[in-house]
VEXVORO-748854 format. One record per atom (N, C-alpha, C, O, CB): x, y, z. Coordinates in steps of 0.1 Angstrom, whole numbers, padded with zeros to 4 digits, always signed. Glycine has a CB too. Example, Ala and Ser with C-alpha at 12.3 -4.5 7.8 and 13.67 -1.06 7.14 Angstrom:
+0132-0057+0078/+0123-0045+0078/+0132-0033+0078/+0142-0033+0085/+0113-0045+0090/+0128-0022+0071/+0137-0011+0071/+0129+0000+0079/+0134+0011+0080/+0141-0006+0057/
This chain:
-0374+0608+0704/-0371+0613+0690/-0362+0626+0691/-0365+0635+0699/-0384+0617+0683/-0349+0626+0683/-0343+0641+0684/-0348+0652+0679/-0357+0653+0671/-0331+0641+0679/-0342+0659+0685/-0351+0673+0679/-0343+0680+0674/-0332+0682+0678/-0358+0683+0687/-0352+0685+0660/-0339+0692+0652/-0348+0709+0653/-0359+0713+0657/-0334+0684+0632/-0335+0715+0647/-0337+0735+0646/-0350+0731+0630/-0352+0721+0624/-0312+0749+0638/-0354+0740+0630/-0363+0744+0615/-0352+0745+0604/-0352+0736+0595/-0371+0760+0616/-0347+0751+0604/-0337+0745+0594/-0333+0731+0592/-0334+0725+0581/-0327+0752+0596/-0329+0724+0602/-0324+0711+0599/-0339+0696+0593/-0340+0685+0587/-0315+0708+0617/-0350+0708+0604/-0363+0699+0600/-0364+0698+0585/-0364+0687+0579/-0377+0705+0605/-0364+0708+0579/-0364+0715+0567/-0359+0704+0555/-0363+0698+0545/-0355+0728+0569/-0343+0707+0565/-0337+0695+0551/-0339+0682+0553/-0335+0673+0544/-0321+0696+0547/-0345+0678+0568/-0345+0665+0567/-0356+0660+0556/-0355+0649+0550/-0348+0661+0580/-0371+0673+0555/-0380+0673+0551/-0378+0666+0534/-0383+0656+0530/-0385+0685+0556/-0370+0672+0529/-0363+0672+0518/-0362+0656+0512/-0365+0654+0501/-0350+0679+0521/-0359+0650+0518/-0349+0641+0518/-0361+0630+0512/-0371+0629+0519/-0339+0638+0535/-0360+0624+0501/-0369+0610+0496/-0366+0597+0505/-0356+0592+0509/-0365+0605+0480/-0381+0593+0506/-0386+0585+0516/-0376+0571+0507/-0374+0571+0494/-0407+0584+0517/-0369+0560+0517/-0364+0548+0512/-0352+0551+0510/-0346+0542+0503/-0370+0542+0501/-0345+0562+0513/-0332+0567+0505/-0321+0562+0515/-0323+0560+0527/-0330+0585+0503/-0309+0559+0508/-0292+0552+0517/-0293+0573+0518/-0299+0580+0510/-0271+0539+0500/-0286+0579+0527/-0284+0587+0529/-0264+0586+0533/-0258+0577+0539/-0297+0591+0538/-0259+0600+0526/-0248+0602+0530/-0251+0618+0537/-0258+0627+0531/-0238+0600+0517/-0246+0620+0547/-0249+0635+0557/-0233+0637+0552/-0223+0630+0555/-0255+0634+0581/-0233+0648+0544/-0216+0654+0544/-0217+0668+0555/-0227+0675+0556/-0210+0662+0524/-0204+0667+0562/-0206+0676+0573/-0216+0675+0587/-0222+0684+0592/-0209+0687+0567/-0216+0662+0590/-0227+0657+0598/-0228+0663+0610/-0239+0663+0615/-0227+0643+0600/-0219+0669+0615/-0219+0675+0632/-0221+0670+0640/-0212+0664+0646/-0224+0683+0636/-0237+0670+0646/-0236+0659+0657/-0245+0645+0652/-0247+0635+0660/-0241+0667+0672/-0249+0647+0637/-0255+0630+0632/-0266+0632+0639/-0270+0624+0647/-0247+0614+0638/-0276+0648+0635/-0288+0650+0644/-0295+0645+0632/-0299+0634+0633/-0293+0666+0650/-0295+0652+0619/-0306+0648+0609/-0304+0629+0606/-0313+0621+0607/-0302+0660+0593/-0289+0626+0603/-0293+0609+0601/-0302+0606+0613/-0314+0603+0610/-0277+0597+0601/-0300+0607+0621/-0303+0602+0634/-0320+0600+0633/-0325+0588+0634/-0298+0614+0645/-0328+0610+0632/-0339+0621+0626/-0348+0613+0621/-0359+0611+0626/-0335+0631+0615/-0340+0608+0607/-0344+0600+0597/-0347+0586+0597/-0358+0580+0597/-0337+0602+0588/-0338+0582+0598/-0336+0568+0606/-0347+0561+0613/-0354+0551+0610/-0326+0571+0617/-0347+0572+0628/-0361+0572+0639/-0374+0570+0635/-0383+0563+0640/-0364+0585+0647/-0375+0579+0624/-0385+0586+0618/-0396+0568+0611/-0407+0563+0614/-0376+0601+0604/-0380+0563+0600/-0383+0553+0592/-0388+0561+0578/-0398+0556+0572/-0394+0542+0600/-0382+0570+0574/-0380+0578+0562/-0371+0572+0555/-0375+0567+0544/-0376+0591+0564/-0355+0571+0560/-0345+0567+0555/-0345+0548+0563/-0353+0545+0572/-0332+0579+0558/-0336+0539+0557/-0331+0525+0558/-0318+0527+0566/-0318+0522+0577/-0328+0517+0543/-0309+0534+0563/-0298+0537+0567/-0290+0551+0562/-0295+0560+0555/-0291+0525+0563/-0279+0551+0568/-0273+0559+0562/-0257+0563+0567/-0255+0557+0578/-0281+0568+0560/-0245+0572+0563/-0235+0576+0564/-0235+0591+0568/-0241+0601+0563/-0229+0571+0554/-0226+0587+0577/-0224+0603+0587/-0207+0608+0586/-0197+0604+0592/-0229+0600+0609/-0210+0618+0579/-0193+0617+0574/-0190+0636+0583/-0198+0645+0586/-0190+0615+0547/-0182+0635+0583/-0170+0648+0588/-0159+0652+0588/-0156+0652+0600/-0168+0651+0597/-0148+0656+0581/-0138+0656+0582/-0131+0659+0595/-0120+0656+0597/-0136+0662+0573/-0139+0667+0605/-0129+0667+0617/-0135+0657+0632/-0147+0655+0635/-0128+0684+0621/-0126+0653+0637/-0123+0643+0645/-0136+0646+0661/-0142+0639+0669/-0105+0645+0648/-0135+0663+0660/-0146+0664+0670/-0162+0659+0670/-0168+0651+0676/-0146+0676+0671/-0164+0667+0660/-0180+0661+0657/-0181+0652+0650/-0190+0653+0641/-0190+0668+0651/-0170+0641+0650/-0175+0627+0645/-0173+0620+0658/-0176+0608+0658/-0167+0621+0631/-0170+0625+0669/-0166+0620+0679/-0183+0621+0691/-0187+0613+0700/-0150+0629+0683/-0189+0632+0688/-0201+0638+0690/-0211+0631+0686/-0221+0629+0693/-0203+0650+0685/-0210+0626+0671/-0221+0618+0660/-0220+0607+0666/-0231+0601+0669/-0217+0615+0642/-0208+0601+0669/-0207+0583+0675/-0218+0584+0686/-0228+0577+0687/-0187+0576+0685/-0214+0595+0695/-0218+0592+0712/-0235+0592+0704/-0244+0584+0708/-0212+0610+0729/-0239+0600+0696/-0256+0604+0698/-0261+0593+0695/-0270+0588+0702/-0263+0617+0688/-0256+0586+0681/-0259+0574+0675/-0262+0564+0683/-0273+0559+0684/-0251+0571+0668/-0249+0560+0692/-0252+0548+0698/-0256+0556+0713/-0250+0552+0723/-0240+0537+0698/-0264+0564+0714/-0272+0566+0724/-0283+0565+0720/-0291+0560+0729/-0271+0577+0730/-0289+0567+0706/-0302+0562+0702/-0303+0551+0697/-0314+0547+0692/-0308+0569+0694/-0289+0542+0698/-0291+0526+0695/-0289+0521+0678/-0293+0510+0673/-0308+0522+0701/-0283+0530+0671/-0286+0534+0660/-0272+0527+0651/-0273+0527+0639/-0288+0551+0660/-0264+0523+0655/-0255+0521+0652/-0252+0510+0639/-0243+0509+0631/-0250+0519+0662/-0264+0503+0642/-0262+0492+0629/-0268+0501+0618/-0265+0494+0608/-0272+0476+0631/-0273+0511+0614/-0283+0517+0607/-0270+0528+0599/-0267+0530+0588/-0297+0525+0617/-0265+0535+0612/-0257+0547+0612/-0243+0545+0613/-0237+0545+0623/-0260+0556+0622/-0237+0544+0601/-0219+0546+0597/-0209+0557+0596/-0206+0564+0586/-0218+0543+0585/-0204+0557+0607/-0196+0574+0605/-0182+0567+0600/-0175+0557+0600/-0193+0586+0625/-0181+0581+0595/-0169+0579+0584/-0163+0592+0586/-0170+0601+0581/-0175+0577+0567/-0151+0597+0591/-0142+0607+0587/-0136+0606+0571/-0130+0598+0565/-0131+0607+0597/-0142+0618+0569/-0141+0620+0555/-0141+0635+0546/-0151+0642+0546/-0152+0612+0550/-0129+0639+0538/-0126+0652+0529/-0138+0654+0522/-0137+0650+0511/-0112+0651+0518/-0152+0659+0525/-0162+0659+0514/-0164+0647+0510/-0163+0639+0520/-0158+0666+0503/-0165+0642+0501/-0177+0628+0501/-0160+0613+0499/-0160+0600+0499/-0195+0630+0476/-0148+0621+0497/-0139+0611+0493/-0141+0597+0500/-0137+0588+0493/-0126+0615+0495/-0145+0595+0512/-0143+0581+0520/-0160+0574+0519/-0168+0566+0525/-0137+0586+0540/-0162+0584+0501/-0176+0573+0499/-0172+0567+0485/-0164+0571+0477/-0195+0581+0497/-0179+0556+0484/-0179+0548+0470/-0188+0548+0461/-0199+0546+0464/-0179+0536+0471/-0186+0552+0449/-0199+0555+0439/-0206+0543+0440/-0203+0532+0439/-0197+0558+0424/-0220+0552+0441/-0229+0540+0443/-0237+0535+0459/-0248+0530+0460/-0219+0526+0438/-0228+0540+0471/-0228+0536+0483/-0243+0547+0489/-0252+0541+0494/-0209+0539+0491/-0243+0558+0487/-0253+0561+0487/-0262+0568+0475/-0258+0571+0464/-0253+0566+0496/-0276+0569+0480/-0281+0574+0469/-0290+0589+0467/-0294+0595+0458/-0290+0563+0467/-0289+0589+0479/-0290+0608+0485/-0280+0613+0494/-0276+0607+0504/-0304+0612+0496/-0273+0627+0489/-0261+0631+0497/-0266+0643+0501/-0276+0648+0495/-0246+0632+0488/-0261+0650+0511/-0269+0660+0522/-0255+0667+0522/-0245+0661+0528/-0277+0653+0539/-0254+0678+0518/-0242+0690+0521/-0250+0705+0525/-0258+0712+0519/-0230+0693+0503/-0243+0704+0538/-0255+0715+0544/-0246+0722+0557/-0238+0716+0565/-0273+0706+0551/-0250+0739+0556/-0239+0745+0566/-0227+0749+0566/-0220+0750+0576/-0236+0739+0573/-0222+0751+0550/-0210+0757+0545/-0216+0765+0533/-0226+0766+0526/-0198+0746+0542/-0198+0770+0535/-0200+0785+0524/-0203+0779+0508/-0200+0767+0508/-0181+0798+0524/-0205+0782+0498/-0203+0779+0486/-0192+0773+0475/-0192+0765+0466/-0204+0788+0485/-0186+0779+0482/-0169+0775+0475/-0162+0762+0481/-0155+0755+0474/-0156+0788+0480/-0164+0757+0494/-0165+0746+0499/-0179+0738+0496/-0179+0728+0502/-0162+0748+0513/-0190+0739+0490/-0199+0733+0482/-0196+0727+0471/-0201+0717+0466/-0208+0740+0480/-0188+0735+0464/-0188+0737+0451/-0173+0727+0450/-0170+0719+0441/-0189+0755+0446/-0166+0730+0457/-0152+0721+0459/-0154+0703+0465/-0145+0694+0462/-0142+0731+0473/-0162+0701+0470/-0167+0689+0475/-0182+0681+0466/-0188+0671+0469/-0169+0693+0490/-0183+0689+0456/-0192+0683+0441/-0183+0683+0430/-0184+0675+0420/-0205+0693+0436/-0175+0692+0432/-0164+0691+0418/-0150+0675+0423/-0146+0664+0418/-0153+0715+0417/-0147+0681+0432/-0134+0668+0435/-0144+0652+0434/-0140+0644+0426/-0126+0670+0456/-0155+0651+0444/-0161+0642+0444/-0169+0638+0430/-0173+0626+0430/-0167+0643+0454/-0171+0642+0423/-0177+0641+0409/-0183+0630+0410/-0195+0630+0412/-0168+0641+0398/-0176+0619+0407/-0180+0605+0404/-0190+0599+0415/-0201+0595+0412/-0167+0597+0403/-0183+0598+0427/-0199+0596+0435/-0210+0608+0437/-0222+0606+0441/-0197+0593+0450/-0207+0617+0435/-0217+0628+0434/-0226+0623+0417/-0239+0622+0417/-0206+0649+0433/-0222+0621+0409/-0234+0616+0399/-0235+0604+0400/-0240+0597+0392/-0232+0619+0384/-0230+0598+0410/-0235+0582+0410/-0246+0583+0417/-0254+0573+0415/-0227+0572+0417/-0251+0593+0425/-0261+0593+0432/-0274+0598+0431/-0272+0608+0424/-0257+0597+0440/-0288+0598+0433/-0297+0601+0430/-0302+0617+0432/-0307+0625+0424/-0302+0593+0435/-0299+0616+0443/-0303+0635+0443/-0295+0638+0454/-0289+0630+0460/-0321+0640+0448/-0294+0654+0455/-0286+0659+0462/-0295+0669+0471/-0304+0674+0465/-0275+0664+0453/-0293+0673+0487/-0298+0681+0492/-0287+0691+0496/-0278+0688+0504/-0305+0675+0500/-0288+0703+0491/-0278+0716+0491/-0284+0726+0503/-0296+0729+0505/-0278+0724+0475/-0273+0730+0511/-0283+0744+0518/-0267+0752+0518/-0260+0755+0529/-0294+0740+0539/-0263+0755+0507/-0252+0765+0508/-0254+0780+0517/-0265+0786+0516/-0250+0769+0494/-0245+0783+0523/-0245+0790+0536/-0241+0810+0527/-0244+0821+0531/-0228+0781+0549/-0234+0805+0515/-0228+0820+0507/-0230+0815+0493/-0237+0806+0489/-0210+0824+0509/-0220+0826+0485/-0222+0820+0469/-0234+0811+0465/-0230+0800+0460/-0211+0811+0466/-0248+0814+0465/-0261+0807+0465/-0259+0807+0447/-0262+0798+0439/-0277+0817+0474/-0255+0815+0444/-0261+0821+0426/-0249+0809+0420/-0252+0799+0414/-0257+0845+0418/-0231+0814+0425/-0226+0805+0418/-0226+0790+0423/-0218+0782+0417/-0215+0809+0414/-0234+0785+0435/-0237+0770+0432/-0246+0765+0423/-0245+0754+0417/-0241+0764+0443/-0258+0774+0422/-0272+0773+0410/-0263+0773+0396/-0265+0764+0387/-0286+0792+0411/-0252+0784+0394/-0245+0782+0383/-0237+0767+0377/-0235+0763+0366/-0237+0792+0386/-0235+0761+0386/-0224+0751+0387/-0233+0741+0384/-0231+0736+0373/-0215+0749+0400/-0244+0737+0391/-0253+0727+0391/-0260+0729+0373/-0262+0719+0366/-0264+0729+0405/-0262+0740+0370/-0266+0740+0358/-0256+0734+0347/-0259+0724+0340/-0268+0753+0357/-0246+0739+0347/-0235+0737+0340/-0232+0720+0341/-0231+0714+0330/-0223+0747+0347/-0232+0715+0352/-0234+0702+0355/-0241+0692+0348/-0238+0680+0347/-0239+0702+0365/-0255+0699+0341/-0268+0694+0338/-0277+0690+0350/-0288+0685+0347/-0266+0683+0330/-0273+0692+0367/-0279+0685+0377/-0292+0695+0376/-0290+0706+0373/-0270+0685+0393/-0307+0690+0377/-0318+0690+0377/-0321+0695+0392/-0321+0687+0401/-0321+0678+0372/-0324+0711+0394/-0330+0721+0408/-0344+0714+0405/-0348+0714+0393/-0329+0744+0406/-0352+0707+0415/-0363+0702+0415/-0371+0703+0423/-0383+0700+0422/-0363+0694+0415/-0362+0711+0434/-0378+0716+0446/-0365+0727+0457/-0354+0723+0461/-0389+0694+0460/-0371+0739+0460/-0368+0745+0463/-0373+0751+0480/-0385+0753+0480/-0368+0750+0452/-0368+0753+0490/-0376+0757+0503/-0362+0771+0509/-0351+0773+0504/-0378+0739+0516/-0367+0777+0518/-0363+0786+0524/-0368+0790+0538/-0380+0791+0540/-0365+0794+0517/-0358+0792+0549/-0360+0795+0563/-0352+0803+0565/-0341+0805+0560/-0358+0785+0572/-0358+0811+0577/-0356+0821+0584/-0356+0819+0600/-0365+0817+0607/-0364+0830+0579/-0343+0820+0602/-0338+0810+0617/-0331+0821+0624/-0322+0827+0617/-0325+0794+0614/-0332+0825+0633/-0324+0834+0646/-0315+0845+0633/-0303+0845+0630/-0309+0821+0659/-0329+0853+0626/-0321+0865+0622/-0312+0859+0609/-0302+0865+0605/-0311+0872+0637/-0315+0846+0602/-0303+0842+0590/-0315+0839+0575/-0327+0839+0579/-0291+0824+0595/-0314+0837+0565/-0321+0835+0556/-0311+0821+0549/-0300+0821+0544/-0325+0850+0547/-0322+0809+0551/-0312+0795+0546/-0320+0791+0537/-0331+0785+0540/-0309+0781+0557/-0314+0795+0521/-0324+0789+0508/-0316+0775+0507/-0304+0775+0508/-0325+0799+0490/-0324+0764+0506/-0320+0747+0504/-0327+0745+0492/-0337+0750+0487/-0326+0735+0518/-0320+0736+0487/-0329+0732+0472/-0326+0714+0474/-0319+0709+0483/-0319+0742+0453/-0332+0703+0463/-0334+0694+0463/-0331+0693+0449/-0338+0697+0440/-0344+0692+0469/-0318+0685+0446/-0311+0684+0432/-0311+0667+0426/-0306+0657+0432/-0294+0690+0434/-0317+0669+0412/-0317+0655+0407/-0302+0652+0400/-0304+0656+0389/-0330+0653+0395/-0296+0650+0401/-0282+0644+0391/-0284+0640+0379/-0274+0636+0373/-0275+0633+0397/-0298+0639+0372/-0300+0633+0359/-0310+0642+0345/-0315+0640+0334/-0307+0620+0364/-0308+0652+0355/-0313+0662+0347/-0308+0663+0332/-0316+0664+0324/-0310+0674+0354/-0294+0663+0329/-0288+0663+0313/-0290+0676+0305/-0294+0687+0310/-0295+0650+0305/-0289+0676+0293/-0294+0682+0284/-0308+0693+0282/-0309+0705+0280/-0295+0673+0279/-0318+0682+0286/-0334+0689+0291/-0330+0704+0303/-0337+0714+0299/-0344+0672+0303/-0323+0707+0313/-0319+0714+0321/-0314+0725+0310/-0322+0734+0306/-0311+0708+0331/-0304+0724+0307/-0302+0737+0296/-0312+0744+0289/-0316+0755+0290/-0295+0735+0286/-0316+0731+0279/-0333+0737+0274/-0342+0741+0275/-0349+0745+0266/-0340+0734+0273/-0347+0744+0293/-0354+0744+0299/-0350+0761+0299/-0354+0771+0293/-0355+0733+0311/-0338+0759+0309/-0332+0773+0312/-0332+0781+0298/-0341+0790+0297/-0316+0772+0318/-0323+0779+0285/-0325+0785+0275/-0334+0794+0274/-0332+0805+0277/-0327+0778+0269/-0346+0788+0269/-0360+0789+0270/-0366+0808+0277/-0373+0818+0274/-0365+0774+0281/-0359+0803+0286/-0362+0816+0299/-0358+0825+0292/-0367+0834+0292/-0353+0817+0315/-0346+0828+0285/-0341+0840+0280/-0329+0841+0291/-0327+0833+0301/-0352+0852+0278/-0323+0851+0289/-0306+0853+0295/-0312+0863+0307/-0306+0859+0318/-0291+0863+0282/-0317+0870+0309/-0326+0878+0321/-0332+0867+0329/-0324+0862+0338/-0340+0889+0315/-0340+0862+0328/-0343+0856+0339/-0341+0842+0343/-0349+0836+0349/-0353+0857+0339/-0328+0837+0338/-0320+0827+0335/-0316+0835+0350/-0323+0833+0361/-0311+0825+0319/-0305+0845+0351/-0298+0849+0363/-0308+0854+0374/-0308+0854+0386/-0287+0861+0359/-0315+0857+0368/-0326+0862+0385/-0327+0844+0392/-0324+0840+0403/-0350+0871+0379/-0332+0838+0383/-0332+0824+0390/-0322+0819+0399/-0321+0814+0410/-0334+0813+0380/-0310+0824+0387/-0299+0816+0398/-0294+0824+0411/-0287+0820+0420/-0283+0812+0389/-0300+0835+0411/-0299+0842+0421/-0305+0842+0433/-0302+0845+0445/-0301+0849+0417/-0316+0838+0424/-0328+0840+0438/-0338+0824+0440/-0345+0820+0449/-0344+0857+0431/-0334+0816+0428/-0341+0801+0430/-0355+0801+0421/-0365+0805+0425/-0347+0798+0450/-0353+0796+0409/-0365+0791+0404/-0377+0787+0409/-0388+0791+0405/-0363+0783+0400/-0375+0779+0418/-0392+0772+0420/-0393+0787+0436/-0405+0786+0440/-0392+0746+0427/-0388+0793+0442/-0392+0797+0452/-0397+0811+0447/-0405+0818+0453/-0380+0797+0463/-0394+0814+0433/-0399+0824+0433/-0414+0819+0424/-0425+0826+0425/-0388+0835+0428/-0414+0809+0416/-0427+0806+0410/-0437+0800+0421/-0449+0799+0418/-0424+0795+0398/-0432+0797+0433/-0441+0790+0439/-0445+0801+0450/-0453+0798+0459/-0436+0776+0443/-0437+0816+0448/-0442+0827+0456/-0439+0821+0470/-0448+0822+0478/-0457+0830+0454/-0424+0815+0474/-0423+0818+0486/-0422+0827+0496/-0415+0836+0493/-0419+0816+0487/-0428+0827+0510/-0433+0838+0519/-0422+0844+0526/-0423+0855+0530/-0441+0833+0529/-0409+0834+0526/-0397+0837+0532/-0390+0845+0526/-0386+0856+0530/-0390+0827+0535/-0388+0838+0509/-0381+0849+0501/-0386+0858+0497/-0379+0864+0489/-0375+0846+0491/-0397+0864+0499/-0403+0873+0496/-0399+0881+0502/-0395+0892+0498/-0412+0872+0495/-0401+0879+0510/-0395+0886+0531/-0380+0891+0526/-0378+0903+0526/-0393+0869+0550/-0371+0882+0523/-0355+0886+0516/-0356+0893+0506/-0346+0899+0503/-0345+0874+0511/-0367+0893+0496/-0366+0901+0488/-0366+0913+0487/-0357+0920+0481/-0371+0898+0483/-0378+0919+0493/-0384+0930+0504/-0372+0935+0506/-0368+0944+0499/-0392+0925+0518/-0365+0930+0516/-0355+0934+0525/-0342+0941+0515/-0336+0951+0516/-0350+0919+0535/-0340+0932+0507/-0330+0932+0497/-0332+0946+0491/-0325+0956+0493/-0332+0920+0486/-0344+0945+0483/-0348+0963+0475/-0344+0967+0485/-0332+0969+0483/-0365+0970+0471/-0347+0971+0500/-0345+0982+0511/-0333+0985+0507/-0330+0996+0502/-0346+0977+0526/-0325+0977+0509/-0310+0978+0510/-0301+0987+0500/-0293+0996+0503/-0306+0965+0508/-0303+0981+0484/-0299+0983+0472/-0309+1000+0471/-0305+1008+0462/-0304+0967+0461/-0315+1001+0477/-0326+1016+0478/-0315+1027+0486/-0312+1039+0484/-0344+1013+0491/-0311+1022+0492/-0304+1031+0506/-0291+1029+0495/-0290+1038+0488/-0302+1024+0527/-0286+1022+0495/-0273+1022+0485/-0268+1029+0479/-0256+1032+0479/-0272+1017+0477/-0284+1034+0465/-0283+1040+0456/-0287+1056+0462/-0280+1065+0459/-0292+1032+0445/-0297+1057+0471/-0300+1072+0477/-0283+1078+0482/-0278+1088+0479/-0314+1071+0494/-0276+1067+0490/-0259+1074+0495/-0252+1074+0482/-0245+1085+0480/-0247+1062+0506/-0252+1068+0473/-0242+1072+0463/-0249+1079+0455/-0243+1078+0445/-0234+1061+0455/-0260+1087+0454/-0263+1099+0447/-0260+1111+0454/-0263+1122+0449/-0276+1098+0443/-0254+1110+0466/-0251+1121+0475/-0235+1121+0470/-0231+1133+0468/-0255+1119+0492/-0227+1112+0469/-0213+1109+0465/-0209+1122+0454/-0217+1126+0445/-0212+1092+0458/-0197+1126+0457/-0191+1128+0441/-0194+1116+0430/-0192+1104+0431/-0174+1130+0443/-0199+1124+0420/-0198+1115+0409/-0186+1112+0402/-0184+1118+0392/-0205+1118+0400/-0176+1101+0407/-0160+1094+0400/-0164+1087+0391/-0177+1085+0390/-0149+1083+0409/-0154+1082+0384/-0162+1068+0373/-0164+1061+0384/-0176+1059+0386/-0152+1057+0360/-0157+1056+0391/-0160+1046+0406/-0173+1046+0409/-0178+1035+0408/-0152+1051+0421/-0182+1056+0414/-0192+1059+0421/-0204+1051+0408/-0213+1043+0411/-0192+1078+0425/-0201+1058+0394/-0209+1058+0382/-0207+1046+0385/-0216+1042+0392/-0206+1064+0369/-0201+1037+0382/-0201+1021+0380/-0208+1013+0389/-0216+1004+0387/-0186+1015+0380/-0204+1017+0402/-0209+1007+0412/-0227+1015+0417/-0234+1011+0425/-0194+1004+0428/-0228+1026+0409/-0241+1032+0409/-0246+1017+0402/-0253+1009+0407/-0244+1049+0400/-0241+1016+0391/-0247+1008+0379/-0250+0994+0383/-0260+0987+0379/-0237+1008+0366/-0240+0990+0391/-0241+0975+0396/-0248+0973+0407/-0253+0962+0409/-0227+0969+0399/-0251+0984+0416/-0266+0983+0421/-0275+0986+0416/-0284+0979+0421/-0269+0988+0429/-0278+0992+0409/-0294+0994+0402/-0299+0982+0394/-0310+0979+0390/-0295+1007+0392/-0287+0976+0391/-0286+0962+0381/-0293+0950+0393/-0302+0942+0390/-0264+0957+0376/-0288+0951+0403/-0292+0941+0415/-0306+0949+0418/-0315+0941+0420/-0279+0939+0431/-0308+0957+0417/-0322+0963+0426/-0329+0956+0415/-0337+0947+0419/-0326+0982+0429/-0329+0958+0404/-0334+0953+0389/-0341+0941+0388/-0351+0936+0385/-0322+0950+0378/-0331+0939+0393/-0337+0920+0393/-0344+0916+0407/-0354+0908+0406/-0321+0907+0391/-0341+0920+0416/-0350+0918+0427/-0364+0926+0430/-0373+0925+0438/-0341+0920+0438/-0362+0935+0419/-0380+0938+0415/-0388+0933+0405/-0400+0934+0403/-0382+0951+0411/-0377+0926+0400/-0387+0917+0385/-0389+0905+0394/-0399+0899+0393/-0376+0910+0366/-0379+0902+0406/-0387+0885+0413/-0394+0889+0421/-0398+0881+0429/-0379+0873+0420/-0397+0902+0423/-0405+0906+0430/-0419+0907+0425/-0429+0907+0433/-0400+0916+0434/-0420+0908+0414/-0432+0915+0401/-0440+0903+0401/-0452+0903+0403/-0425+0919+0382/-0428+0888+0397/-0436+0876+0398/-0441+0872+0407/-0452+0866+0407/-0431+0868+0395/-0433+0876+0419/-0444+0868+0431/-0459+0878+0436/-0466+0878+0446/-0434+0865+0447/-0460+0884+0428/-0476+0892+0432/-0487+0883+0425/-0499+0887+0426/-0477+0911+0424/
């Protein structure tokens, strides 16, 4: 059986039992591989746009014999898939903006598909934004802490619609953005990890605000006083909830 990091267990963990799986950004085709072994997933597609670690994914695959199961595909984000071809897509290990650029171009097989597993690497708030905007449905939320990094992954329905706004609505405009900030279900479900980032976070935005009260007061200083105490703000209200 391969062995994956905690993080990668994580999102394999994620992943619904019976699912066609597409791995965007597959590297070395550890998680398809994973799954496959496991008999979680039937099959699935190991895509990469560069030539190295799809060259890496071949060798692992058909070292675990896997090859009728496991389809590599060099591919721009999901383009060298067909709507419909799979039914869980896995984008994991990049910044935001390349998240967000490979759900927006791919559109059409991205809502052809059932759910989506995200572990954006930056921009966490404006992928939560996008997916909202989307109508895509945040349905289960997890978080790891791996060699000194904090990796929030979430588990996205594509059929969320309408109901998703409503939902959010509802919250009010305050804690509408703490969510997208910090993850809905991780903070209702009092995760141990983000709590730990949260923690850490106040520290930070604390020391921030103690140096720029030592500052000359510019409008400069005043403003970005303001825009940290705004962030400390909210990471003590998700902090409030998880007690």
């Amino acid at each position: 059986m391969v062995k994956l990091s905690e993080r990668m267990l994580h999102l394999a963990d994620m992943v619904r039992q019976g699912a066609v799986l597409a791995d965007v950004g597959t590297d070395h085709g550890y998680i398809p591989i994973y799954l496959v072994e496991s008999g979680r997933i039937c099959r699935a597609f190991a895509m990469d746009i560069k030539e190295g670690p799809l060259g890496r994914a071949k060798e692992h695959i058909r070292a675990f014999g896997l090859d009728d199961y496991i389809t590599v595909r060099r591919s721009d984000g999901v383009a060298a898939l067909s709507p419909g071809e799979a039914d869980t897509i896995l984008i994991a290990g990049m910044g935001g903006d390349v998240m967000r650029h490979i759900l927006e171009d791919g559109e059409a097989v991205v809502a052809s598909s059932r759910e989506l597993i995200l572990q954006p690497q930056s921009k966490i708030r404006e992928v939560r934004e996008y997916l909202f905007k989307k109508g895509y449905e945040v349905a289960g939320e997890d978080m790891v802490y791996e060699e000194g990094k904090y990796y929030p992954m979430m588990r996205v329905l594509t059929c969320g619609g309408e109901a998703v706004r409503k939902r959010y609505a509802a919250y009010g405009e305050e804690k509408k953005q703490m969510f997208f900030c910090y993850g809905e279900f991780l903070i209702q479900e009092k995760h141990s990890v983000m709590r730990q980032f949260l923690k850490e976070q106040a520290g930070v935005y604390e020391g921030l605000l103690s140096r720029l009260d030592k500052m000359r007061q510019s409008d400069a200083a005043k403003c970005r006083r303001r825009e940290v105490l705004s962030k400390l703000h909210c990471v003590q209200r998700a902090l409030g909830l998880m007690e």
